[in-house]
Structure formats: structure tokens, C-alpha cells
PAROMAR-66063 format. One record per residue (C-alpha): residue number from 0; residue in three letters; x, z, y. Coordinates in pm, whole numbers, plus 32768, in hexadecimal, padded with zeros to 4 digits. Example, Ala and Ser with C-alpha at 12.3 -4.5 7.8 and 13.67 -1.06 7.14 Angstrom:
% PAROMAR-66063
> 0,Ala,84CE,830C,7E3E
> 1,Ser,8557,82CA,7F96
This chain:
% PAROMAR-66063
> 0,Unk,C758,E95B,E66C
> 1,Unk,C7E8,E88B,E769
> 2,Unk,C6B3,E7B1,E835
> 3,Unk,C70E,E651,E841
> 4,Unk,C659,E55C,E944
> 5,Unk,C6E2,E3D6,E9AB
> 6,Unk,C620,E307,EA71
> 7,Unk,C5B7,E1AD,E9E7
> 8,Unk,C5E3,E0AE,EAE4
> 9,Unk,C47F,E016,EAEE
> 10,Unk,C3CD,E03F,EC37
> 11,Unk,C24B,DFCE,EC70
> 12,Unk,C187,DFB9,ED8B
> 13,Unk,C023,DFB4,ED78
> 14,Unk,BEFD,DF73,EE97
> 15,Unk,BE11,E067,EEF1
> 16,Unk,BCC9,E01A,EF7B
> 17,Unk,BC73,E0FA,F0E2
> 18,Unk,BB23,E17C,F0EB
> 19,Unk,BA5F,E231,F207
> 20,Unk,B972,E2E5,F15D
> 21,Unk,BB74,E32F,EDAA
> 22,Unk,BB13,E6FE,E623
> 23,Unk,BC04,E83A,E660
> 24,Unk,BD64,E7D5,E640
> 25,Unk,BE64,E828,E576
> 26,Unk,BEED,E969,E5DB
> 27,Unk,C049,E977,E559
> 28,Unk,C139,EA46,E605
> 29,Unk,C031,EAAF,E6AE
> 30,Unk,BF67,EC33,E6C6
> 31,Unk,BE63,EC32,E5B3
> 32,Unk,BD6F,ECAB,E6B9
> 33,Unk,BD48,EC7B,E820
> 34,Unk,BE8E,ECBF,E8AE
> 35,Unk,BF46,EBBC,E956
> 36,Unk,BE18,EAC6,E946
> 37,Unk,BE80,E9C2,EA5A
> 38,Unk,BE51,E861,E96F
> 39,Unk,BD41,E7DF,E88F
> 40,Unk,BBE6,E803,E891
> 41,Unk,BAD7,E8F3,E81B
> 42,Unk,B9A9,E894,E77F
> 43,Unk,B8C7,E820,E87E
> 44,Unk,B79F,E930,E8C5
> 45,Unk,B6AE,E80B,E922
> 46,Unk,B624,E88E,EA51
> 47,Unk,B4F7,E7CF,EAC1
> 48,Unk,B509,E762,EC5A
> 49,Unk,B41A,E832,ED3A
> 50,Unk,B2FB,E771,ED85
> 51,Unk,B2E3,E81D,EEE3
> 52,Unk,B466,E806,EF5B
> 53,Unk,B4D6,E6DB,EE9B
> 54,Unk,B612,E773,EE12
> 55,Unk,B68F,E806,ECE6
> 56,Unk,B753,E929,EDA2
> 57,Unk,B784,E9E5,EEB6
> 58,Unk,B89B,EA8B,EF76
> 59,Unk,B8A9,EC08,EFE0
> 60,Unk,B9A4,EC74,F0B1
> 61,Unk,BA4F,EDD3,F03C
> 62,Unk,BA8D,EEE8,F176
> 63,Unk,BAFF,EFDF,F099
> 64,Unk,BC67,EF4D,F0EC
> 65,Unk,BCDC,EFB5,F239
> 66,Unk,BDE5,EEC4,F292
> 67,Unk,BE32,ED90,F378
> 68,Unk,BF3A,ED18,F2B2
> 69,Unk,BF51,EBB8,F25D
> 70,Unk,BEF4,EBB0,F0DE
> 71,Unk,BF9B,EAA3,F055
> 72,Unk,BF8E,EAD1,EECE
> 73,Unk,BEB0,EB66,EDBF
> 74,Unk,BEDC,EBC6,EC73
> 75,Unk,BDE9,EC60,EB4C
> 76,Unk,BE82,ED2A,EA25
> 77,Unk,BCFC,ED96,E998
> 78,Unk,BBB5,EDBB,E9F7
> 79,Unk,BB98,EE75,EB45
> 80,Unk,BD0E,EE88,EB5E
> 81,Unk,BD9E,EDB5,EC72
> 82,Unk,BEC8,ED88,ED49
> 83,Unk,BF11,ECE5,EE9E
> 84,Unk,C021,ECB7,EF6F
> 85,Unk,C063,EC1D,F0D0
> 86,Unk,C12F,EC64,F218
> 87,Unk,C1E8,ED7A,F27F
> 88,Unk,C251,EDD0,F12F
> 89,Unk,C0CC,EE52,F0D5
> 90,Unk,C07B,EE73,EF6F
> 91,Unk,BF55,EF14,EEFA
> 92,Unk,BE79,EF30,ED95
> 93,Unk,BD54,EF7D,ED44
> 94,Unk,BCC5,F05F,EC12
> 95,Unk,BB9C,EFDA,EBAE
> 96,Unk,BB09,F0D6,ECF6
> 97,Unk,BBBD,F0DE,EE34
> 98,Unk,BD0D,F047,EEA5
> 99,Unk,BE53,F0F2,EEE0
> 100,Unk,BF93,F075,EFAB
> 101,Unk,C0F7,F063,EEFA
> 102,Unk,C1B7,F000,F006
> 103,Unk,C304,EF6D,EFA2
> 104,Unk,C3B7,F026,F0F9
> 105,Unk,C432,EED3,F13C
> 106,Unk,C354,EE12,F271
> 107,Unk,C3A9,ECA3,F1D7
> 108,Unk,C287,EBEC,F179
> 109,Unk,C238,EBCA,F00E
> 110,Unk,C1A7,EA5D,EFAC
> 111,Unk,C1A3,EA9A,EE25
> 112,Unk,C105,EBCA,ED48
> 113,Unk,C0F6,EBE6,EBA6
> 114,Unk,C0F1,ECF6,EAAD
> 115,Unk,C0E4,ED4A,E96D
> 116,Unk,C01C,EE60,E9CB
> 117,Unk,BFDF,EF35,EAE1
> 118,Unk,C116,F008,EAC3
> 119,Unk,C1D4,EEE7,EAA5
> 120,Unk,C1D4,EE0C,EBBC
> 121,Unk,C2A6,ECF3,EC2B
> 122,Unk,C2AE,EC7B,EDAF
> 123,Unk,C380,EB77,EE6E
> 124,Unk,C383,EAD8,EFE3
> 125,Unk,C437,EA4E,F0FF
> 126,Unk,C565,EAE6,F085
> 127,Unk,C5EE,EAB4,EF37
> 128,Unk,C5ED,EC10,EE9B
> 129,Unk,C510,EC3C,ED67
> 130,Unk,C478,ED99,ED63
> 131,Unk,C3CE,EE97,EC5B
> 132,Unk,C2CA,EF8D,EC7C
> 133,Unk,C315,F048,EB2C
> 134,Unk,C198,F11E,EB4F
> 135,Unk,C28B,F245,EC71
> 136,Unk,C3A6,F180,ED40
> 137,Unk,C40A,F024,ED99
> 138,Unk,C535,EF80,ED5B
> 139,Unk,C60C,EE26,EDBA
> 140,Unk,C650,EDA8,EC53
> 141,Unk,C6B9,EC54,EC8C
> 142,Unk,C725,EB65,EDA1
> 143,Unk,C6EA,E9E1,ED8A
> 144,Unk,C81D,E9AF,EE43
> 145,Unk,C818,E826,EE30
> 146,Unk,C6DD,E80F,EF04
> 147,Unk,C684,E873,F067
> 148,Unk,C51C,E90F,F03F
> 149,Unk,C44A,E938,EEDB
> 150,Unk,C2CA,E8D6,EEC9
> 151,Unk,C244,E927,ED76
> 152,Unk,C27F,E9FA,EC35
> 153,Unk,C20A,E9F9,EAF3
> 154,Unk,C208,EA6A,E99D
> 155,Unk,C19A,EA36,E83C
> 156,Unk,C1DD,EB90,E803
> 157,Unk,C2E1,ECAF,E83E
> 158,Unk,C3D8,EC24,E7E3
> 159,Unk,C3C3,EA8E,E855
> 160,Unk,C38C,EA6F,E9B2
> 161,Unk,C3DF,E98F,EAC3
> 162,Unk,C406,E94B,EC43
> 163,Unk,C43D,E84C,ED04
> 164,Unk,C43A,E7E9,EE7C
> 165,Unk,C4E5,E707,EFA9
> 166,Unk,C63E,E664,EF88
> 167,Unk,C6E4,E576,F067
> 168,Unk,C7DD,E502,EF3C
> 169,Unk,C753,E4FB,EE03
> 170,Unk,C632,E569,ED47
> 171,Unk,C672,E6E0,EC84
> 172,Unk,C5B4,E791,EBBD
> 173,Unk,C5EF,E926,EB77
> 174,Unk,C5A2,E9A5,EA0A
> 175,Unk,C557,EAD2,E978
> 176,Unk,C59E,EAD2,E7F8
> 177,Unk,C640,EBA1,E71B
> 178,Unk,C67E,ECDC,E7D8
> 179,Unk,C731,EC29,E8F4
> 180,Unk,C700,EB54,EA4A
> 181,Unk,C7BF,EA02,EA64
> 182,Unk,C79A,E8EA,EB78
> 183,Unk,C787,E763,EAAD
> 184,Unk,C7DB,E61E,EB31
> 185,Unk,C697,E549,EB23
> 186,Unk,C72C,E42A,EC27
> 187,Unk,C851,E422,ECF9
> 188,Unk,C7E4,E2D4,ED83
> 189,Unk,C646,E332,EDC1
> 190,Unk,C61C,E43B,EECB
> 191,Unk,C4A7,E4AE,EE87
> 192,Unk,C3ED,E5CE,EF33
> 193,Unk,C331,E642,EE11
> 194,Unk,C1FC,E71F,EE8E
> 195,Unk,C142,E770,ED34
> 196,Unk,C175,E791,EBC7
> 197,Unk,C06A,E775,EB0D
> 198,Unk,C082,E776,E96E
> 199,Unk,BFE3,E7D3,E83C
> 200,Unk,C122,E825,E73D
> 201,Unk,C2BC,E85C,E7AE
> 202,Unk,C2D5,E711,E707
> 203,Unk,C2A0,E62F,E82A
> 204,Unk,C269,E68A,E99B
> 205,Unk,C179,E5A9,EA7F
> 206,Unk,C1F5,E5BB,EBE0
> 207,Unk,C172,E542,ED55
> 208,Unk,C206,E53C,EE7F
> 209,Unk,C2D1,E418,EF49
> 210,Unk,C41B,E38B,EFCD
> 211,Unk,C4DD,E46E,F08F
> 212,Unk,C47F,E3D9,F1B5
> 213,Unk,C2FE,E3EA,F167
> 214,Unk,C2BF,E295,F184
> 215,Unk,C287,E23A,F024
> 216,Unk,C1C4,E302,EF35
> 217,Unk,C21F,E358,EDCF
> 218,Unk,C18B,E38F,EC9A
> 219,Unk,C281,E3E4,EB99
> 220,Unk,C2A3,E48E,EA0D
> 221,Unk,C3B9,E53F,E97C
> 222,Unk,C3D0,E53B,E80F
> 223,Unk,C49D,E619,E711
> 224,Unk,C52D,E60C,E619
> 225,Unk,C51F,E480,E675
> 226,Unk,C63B,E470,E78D
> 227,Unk,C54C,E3A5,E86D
> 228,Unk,C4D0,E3C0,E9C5
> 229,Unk,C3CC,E276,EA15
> 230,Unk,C355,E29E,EBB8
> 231,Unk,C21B,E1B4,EC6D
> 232,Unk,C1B6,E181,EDA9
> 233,Unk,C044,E185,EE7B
> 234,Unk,C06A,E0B3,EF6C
> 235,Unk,BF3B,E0FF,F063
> 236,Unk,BFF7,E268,F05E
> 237,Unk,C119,E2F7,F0D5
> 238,Unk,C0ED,E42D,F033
> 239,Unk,C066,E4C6,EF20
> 240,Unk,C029,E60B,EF2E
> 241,Unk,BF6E,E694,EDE2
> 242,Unk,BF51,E616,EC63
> 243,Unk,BE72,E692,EB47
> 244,Unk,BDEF,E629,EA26
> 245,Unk,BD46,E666,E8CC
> 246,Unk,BEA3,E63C,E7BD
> 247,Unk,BFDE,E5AC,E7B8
> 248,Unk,C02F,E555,E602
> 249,Unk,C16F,E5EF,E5DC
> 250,Unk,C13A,E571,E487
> 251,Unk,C1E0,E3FD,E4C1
> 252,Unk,C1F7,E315,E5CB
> 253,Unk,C14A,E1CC,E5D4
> 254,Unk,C1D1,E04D,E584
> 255,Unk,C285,E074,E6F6
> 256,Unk,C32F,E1C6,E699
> 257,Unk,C27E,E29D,E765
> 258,Unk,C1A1,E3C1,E71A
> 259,Unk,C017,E36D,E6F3
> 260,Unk,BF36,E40B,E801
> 261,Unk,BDB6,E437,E7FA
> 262,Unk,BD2C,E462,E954
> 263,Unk,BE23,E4AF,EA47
> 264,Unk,BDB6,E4CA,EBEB
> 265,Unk,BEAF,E4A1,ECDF
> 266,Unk,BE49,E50A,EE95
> 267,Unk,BEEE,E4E2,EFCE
> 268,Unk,BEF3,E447,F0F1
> 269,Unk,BDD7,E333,F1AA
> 270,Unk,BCCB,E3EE,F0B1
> 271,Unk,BDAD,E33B,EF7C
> 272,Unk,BD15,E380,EE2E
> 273,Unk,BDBD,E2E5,ED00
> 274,Unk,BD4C,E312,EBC2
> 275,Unk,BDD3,E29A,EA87
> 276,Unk,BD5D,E2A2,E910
> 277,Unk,BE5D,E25E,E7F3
> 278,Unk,BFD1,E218,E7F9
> 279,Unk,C09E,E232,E947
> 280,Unk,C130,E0E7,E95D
> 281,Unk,BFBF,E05D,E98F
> 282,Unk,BFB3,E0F8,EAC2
> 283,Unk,BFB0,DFBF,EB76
> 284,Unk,BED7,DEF6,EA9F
> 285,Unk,BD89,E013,EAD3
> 286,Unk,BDCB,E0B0,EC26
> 287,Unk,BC7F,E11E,EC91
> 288,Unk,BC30,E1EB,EE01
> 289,Unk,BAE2,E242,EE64
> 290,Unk,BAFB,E2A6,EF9D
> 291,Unk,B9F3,E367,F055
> 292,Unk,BAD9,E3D1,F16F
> 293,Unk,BC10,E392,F233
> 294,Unk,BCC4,E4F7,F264
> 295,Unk,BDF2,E549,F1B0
> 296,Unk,BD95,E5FA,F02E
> 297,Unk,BE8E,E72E,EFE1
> 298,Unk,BE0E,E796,EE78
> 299,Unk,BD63,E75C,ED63
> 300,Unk,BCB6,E7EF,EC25
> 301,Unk,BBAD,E7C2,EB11
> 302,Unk,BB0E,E875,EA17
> 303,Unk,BAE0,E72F,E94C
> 304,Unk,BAE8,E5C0,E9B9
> 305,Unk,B975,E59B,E9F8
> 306,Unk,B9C4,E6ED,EAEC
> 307,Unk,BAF9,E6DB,EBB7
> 308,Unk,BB28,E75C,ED42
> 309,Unk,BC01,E6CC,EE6D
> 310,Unk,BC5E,E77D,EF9C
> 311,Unk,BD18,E74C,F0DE
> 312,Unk,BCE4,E734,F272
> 313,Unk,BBB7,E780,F350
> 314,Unk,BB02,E849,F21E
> 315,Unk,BAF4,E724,F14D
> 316,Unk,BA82,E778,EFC5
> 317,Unk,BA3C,E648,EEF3
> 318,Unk,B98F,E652,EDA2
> 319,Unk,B9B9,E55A,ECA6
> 320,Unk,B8BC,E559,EB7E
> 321,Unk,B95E,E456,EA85
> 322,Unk,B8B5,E2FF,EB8A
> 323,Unk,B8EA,E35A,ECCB
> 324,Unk,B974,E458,EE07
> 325,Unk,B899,E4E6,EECE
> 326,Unk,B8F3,E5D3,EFD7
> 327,Unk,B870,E75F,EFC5
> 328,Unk,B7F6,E817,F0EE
> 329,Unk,B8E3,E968,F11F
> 330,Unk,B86D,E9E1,F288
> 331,Unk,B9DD,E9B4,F30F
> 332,Unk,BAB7,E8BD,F3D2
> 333,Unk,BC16,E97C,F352
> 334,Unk,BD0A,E8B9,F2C4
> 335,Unk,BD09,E905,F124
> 336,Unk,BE3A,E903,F054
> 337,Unk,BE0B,E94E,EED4
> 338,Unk,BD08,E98D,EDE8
> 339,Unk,BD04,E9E9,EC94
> 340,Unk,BC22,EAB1,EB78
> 341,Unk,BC11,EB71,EA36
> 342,Unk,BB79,EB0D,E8EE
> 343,Unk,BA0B,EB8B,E934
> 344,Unk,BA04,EAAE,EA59
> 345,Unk,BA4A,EB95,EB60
> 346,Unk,BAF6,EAB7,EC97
> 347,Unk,BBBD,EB0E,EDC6
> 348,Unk,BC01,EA7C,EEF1
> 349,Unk,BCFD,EAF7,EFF2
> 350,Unk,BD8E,EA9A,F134
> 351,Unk,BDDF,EAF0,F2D6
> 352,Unk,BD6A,EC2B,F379
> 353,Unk,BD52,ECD7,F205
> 354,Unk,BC4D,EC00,F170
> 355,Unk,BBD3,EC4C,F02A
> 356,Unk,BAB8,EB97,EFB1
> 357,Unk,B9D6,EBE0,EE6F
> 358,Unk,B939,EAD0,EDA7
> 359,Unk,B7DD,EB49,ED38
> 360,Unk,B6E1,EA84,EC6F
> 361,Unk,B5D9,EA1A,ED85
> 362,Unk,B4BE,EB33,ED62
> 363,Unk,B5A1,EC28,ED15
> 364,Unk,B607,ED49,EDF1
> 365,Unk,B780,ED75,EE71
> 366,Unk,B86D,EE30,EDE5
């Protein structure tokens, strides 16, 4: 089945404000268990705050990994099972006890991970090759010809997944779907750089990223099978680099025709945090940032809406409890470029120099 996107000709910008200090879901087409958890939320353990540290959490960093790569994306397929990915073609997952390196024998860096499972893994980078870890070799299975570098994959399951990444000439998204790879035509007249995918169902796709040129930011959603592509703008920043959030309804779309989001959280650069409840095309009308800091935010996660996690430069971990952001203490100035978690709450952070942070209920020990 043939993936059909057209862009609807509606563009809004909406202000930001700079700051120097932003039930389970539906699972269909979706693993009945934890596998491939990277949307919605869990129910929220209720963890009280320490009355010594002040903070719900804290970080441990894991030295069981010995590398200096640049990790650049995570991804969880269960509890305990994890993958990351980063420069100089590094790939490694861990089994619930110690890590182990797949390297693809290709030295390009990898900005995307997802899998189905840990035998089935899915990477893509700087160039435009799509390659498989089948559980014993890699393999190039695709190449997103129509762009020049891809960002982020992923997948509803097996057999629906998606990447996309930079193109100076139109916006392109490369599908997965019924046994085969194809490239589709989202615009030929909007150039976006499109840095994360973030969805629920392969219904609709929410996207982040910018203008080619990275001096406008985008927020964008993909529907099928409603031919319709609707894009927005932050204004306060040029980039957006991450997007998450609790559901997108692939059920209907709203009076506007597009899909209904709950909470959906958008980062990226000047500290930008926008957060959105309810249909897209509202965007503009309940933009909210709450900004505790200025440094560019890479990634972000949650295990619910009252529990989500940013990350990005100079060791900067935010934590948003359903009012406010507050920023978490980690112990390290390196720059941070994903996070993401499982369904018991487990969270991971990664980033430069091989940085893999643990998030630990404060009290507890470290993994």
C-alpha cells in the first residue's frame, strides 16, 4: 500500500518566550509488551521528592561501556534491553547485564536507532543507507536517495517504519510497509530538515526539525490514510531538535482535519520547550515554554505527562512534573543527545565521550 503525503499550504508562526533559568495509550500496531515502547506514557509510580536532595531522581553514569564515541541515539525494545548508536559507525546493546558492540563495519555516524527487537535493528546517519542487524550480520536495505543525510527512524512495528532526514529540495519521507522500501513525496516546494519522529500509531507521524537552512524551526504531522501534511513554526527557535508525546488519535481528525493529540513536547534550540495539549492546529493559540535554561535541548522523553525528561548541551537534564521544569543535577558538563525509557520507568540518557546515564529513583542505588 502505496503511502500518500501532500502538504497543506497553511503556515503558522508562533512566539516563544526565552527564559534563563517548558492513562496508557492505545497500543495498536504496536508490541503487546514492552518492545518498541518510544510514545505514551506509563502509569505514573508516584515517587515522593527526597526531602534531603530536593529531587525526584538521580543520574548514574554507566562505565561498563568502554567507548568515546559520540552516542547520538537510544532505543528500548524491553526491560533491560537497550540500544545506542553514535559516531564512527558504533552500535552497541545491552542484555539486561552488560553491553556488547555490533559494529556496522561502516565508520559513518549513525543519528537514528529502532527495533522491533533486539535482533532486529534498524540504523541510519549522515549517509542515506538504511541498515539491518538481523540478530548475526548487517546489511544496507534501503537508500533514501532524495535526501542528503537521514536523522531519525521509526516504527510502529516490523513491518511500518519510517526515516527521514535533511533535503535541500523538498521534504521526503522513506516507508517501510508491506514487505518493501519506497521514498514519498511529502513537499516539493518545503525543504525541511526533519531531526525526529516521534508517534504513537503508523497512522500519523509528528515530526521536528527546520528549514533547510536552519533558520526556521518546524513542527509538522503526517497523516494516513488522510493525504495531508499540516507544518508550524517556533519562532524563538531555529531548530527543533526532539518531539514526544503521550498519543496521537488515529481514530479521526478534529473540526480542522487534523489528527487529535494529547500532550505532545517539542526541544531545540535557545532552551525552547513547546508543549501542546489537543489538536495540532492550536499550536499557536497555547504555546507554552518554561524555560529554566538557555543551551540548545537535543531529546526528549516521558513516562507520562506529569513525568517527562529533556536533554541537550553542557549536561543539561530537565524534569517536568505536569507544572513546571526544573533542571536535574547529572555530575557532567558533556553535551547530551537523546533519552528515552521502557514501560517500568527505566530512563536513559546518552551523549559525547560515551555517556550513558541511568535514571534511578533518588535513594536508590545505581544500576
Amino acid at each position: 500500500m502505496a503511502v500518500r503525503f501532500v502538504l497543506l499550504t497553511s503556515m503558522l508562526a508562533f512566539a516563544a518566550c526565552d527564559g534563563d533559568s517548558s492513562s496508557v495509550p492505545s497500543q495498536e500496531g504496536r508490541a503487546p509488551d514492552d518492545a518498541m515502547f518510544d510514545g505514551g506514557p506509563i502509569p505514573d509510580a508516584g515517587i515522593p521528592v527526597d526531602s534531603t536532595t530536593g529531587f525526584k531522581h538521580r543520574w548514574c553514569k554507566d562505565s561498563t561501556l568502554s567507548t568515546t564515541a559520540q552516542l547520538r541515539a537510544v532505543w528500548s525494545t524491553g526491560p533491560g534491553q537497550w540500544i545506542v548508536a553514535g559516531t564512527q559507525g558504533t552500535v552497541q546493546r545491552h542484555n539486561g547485564t552488560s553491553w556488547q558492540a555490533i559494529p556496522t563495519g561502516d565508520p559513518t555516524q549513525l543519528n537514528g536507532v529502532w527495533a522491533s527487537n533486539s535482533n532486529d535493528v534498524y540504523v541510519v546517519g549522515e549517509s542515506t543507507a538504511v541498515r539491518r542487524f538481523d540478530g548475526a550480520v548487517w546489511s544496507k536495505i534501503a537508500d533514501a536517495s532524495r535526501v542528503s543525510r537521514l536523522n531519525a527512524i521509526w516504527g510502529s512495528d516490523a513491518q511500518h517504519i519510517y526515516t527521514m532526514g535533511d533535503s535541500g529540495n523538498g521534504t521526503y519521507v522513506t516507508v517501510f510497509e508491506d514487505g518493501a522500501w519506497q521514498t514519498s513525496v511529502v513537499s516539493t516546494t518545503m525543504a525541511y530538515n526533519v531531526k525526529s519522529i516521534w508517534s504513537t500509531s503508523s497512522a500519523n507521524l509528528v515530526i521536528a526539525g527546520s528549514l533547510w537552512n536552519e533558520r526556521q524551526s518546524m513542527l509538522g504531522i503526517l497523516s494516513y490514510p488522510w493525504p495531508l501534511a499540516k507544518f508550524h513554526s517556533v519562532e524563538s527557535a531555529p531548530v527543533l531538535y526532539g518531539i514526544w508525546g503521550s498519543e496521537v488519535h488515529y481514530g479521526g481528525n478534529d473540526e480542522a482535519g487534523s489528527p487529535i493529540l494529547e500532550e505532545v513536547f517539542a526541544v531545540g534550540s535557545k532552551g525552547t520547550i513547546a508543549h501542546r495539549v489537543g489538536n495540532f492546529t492550536n499550536w499557536s493559540t497555547t504555546f507554552t515554554s518554561s524555560n529554566p535554561t538557555s543551551v540548545t535541548l537535543r531529546g526528549v522523553w516521558g513516562t507520562g505527562t506529569t513525568d517527562v525528561v529533556a536533554v541537550g548541551d553542557q549536561g543539561t537534564i530537565l524534569a517536568y512534573d505536569g507544572t513546571s521544569w526544573n533542571a536535574e543535577p547529572i555530575g557532567t558538563s558533556v553535551n547530551l543527545y537523546a533519552v528515552t525509557g521502557s514501560r517500568t520507568g527505566q530512563v536513559m540518557a546518552v551523549g559525547d565521550e560515551g555517556t550513558i546515564l541511568w535514571r534511578v529513583n533518588d535513594g536508590a542505588a545505581c544500576p
